[in-house]
N, CA and C of each residue as an Amber inpcrd file, in Angstrom:
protein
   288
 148.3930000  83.8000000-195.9350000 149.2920000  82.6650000-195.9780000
 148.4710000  81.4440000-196.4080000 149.0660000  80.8270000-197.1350000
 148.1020000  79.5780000-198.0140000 148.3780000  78.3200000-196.7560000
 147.5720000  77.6020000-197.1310000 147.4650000  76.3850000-196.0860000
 148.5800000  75.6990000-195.8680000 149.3220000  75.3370000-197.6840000
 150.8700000  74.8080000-197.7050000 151.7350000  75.4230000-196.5960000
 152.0350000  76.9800000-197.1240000 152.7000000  77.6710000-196.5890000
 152.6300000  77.4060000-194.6070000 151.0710000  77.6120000-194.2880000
 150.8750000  77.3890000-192.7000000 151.5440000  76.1820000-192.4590000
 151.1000000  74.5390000-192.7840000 151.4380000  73.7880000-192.4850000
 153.3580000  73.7330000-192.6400000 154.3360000  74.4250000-193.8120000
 155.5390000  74.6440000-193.5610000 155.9050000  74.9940000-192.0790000
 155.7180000  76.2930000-192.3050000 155.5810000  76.8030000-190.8420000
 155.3380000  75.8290000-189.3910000 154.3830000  75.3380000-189.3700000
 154.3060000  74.4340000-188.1450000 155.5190000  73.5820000-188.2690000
 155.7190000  72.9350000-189.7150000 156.8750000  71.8170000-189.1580000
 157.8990000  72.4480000-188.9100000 158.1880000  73.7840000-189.5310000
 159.3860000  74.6530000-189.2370000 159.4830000  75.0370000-187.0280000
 158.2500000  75.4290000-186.7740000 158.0530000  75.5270000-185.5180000
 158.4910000  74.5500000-184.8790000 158.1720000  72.9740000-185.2790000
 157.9660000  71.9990000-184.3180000 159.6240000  71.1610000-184.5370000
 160.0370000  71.7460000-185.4000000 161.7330000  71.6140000-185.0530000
 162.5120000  72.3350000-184.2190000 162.2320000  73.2600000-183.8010000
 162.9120000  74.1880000-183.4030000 162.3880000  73.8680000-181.8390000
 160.7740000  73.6740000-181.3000000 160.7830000  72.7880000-180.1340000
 161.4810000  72.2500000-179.9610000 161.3830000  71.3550000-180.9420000
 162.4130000  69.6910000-180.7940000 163.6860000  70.0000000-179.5520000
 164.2960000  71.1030000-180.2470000 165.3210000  71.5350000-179.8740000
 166.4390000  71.7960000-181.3140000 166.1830000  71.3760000-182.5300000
 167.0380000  71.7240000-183.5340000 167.3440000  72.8740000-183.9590000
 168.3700000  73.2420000-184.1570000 168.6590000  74.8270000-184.6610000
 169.2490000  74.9670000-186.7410000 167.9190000  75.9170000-186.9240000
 167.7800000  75.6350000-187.9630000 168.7700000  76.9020000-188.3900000
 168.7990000  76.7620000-189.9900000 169.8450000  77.8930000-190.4440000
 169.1670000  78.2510000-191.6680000 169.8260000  79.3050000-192.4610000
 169.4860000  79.2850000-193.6790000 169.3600000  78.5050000-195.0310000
 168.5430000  78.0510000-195.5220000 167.4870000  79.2110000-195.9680000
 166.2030000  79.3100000-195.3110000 166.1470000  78.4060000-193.8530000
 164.7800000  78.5090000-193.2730000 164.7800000  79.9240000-192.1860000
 165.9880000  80.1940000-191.5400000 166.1750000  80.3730000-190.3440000
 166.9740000  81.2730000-190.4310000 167.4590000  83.0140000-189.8890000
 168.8170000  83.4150000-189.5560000 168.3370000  84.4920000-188.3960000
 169.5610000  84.8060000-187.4870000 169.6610000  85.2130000-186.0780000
 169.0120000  86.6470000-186.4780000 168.5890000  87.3020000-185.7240000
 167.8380000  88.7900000-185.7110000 168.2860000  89.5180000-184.7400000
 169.6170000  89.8290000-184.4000000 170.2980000  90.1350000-183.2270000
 169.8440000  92.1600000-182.9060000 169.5210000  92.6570000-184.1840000
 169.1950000  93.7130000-184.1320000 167.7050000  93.9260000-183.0540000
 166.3820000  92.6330000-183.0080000 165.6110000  92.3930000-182.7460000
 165.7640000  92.1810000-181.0000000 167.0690000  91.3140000-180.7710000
 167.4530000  90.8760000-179.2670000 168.2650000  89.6620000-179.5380000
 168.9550000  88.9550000-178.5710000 169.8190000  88.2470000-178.3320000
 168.8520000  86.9560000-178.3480000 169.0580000  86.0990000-179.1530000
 168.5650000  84.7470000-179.7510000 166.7710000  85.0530000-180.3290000
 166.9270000  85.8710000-180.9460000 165.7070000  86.1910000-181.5020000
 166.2380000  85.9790000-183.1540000 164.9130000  85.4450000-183.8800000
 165.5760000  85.1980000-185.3790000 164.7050000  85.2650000-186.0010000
 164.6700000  84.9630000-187.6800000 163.9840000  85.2120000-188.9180000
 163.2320000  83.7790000-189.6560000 162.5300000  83.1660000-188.9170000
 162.0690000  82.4880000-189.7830000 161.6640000  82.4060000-191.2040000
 161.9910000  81.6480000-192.7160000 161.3960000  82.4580000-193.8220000
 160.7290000  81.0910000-194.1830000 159.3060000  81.3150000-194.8280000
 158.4070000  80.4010000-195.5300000 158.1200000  81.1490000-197.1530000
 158.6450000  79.9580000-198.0990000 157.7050000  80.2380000-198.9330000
 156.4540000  80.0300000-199.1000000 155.7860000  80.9410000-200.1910000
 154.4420000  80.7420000-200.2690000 154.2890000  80.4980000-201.8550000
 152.6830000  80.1320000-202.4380000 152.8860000  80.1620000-203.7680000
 153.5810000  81.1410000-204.7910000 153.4370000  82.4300000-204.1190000
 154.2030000  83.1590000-204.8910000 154.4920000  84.7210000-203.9340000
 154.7720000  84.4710000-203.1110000 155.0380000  85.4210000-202.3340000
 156.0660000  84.7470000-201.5120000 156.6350000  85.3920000-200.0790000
 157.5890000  84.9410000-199.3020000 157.3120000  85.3140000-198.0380000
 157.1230000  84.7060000-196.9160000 156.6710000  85.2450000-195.2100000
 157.7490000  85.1330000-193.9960000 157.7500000  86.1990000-193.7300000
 158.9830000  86.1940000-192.3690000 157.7660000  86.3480000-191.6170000
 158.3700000  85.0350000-190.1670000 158.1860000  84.9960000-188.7750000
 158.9140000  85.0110000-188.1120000 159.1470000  86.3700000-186.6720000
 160.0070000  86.6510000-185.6540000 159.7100000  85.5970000-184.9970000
 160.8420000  85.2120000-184.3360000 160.7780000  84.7360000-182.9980000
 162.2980000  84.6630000-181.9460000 161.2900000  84.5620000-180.7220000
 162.4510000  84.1850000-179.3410000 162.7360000  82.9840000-179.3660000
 163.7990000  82.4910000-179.3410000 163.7370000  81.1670000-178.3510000
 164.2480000  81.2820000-176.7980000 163.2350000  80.9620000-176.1180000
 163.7750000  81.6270000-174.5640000 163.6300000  80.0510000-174.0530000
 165.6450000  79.3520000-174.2980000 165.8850000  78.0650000-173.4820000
 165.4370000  78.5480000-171.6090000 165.2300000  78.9050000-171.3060000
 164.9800000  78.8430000-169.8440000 163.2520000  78.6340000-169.3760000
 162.3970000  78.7730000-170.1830000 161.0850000  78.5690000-170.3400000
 161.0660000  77.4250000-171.3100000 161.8740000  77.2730000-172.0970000
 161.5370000  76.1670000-173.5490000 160.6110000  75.9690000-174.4860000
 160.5950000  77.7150000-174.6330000 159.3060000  77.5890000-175.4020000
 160.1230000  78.6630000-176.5820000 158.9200000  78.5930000-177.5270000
 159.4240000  79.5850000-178.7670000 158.0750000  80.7340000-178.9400000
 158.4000000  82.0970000-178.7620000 157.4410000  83.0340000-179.0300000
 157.6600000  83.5230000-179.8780000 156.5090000  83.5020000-180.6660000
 156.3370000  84.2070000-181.7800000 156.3240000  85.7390000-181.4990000
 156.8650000  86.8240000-182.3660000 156.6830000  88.3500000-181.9460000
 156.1350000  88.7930000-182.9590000 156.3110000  87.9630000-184.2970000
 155.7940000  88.7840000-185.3280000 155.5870000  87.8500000-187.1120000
 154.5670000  88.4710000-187.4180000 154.4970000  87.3640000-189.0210000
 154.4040000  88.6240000-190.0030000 154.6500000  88.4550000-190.9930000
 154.7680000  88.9920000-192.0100000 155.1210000  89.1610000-193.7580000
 154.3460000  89.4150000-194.9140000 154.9220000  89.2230000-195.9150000
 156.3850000  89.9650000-196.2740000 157.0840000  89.0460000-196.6190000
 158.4360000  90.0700000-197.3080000 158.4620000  90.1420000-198.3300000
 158.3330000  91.4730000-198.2480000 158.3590000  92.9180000-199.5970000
 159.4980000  93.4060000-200.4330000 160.6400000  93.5970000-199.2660000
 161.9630000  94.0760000-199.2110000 162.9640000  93.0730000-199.0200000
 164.5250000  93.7050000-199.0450000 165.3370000  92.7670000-198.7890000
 165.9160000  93.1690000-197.7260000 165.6230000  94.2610000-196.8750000
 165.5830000  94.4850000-195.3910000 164.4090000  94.4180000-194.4800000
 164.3200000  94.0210000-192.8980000 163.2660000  94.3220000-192.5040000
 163.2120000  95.5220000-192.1680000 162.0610000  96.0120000-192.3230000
 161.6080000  97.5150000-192.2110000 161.5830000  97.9040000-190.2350000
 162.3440000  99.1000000-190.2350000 162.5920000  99.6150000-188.8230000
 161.1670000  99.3640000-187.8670000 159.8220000  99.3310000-188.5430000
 158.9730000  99.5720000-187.8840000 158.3380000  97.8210000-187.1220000
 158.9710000  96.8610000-187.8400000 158.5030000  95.6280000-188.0860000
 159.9230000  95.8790000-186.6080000 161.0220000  95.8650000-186.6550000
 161.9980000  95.2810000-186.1520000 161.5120000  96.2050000-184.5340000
 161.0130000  97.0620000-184.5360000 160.7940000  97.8860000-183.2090000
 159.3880000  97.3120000-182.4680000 158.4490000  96.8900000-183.1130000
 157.2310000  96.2460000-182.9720000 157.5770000  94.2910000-182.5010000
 158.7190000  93.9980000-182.8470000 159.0370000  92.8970000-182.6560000
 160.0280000  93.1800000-180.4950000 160.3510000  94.3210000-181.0520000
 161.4190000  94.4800000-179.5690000 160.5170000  94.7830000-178.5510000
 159.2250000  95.5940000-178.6500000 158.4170000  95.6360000-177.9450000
 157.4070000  94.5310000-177.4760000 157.5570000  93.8490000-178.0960000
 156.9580000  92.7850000-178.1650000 157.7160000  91.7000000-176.8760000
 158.8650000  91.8450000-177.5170000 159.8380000  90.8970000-176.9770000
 159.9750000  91.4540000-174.9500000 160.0480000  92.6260000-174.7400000
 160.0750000  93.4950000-173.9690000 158.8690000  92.8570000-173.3780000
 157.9060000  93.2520000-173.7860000 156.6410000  92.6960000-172.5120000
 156.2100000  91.3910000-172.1850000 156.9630000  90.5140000-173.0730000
 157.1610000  89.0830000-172.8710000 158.2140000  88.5790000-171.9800000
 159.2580000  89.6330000-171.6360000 160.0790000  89.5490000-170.7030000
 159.5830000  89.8780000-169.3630000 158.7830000  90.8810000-169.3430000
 158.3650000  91.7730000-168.1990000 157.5440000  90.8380000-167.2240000
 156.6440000  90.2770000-168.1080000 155.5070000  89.3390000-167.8330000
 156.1620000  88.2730000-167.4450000 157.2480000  87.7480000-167.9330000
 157.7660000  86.2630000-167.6230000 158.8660000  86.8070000-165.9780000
 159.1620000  88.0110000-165.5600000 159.6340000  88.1380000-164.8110000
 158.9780000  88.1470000-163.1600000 157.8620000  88.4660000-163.5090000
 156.6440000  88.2940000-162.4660000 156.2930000  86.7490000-161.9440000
C-alpha cells in the first residue's frame, strides 16, 4: 500500500471514529462477514485495497479484521471466513 493510499485510509478510519457513516464508493455493509461489519475500499496508484472492519458502538471503537488487495469482483470465501474468525475472537475476548 503506497503512503497516499495509507494516509486515505487513516482519514477514511478517523471518520468513521468520528462517528460518520460512510457509504459507497468508500464504504459498503459486509453482512455475510457479521452484523455491522463492512468493506472499506482505498484506491491505490494502480491497484485497489479492501479493509474489513467492525464497528462495535458499545466499545466505540472500530476493528480492523482484515486488509487486502482486490483482485476480484467478489470477496474470496477464504478472506470472508478469516475475517469471521477474526471477528469471533474479538468477541470472545471482549466478553471476558
Amino acid at each position: 500500500m503506497s503512503e497516499n493510499a495509507r494516509i486515505e485510509t487513516g482519514f477514511l478510519l478517523r471518520k468513521l471514529q468520528e462517528g460518520e457513516n460512510l457509504s459507497l464508493p468508500h464504504s459498503r455493509p459486509m453482512p455475510d462477514i457479521g452484523n455491522a461489519c463492512h468493506e472499506l475500499r482505498v484506491k491505490d496508484e494502480n491497484k485497489e485495497w479492501r479493509l474489513f472492519y467492525f464497528v462495535d458502538s458499545d466499545a466505540e471503537a472500530i476493528v480492523v479484521l482484515g486488509v487486502e488487495e482486490k483482485k476480484t469482483r467478489t470477496t474470496p470465501k477464504r478472506t470472508i471466513k478469516t475475517c469471521q474468525d477474526r471477528l469471533k475472537s474479538y468477541e470472545d475476548v471482549k466478553a471476558h
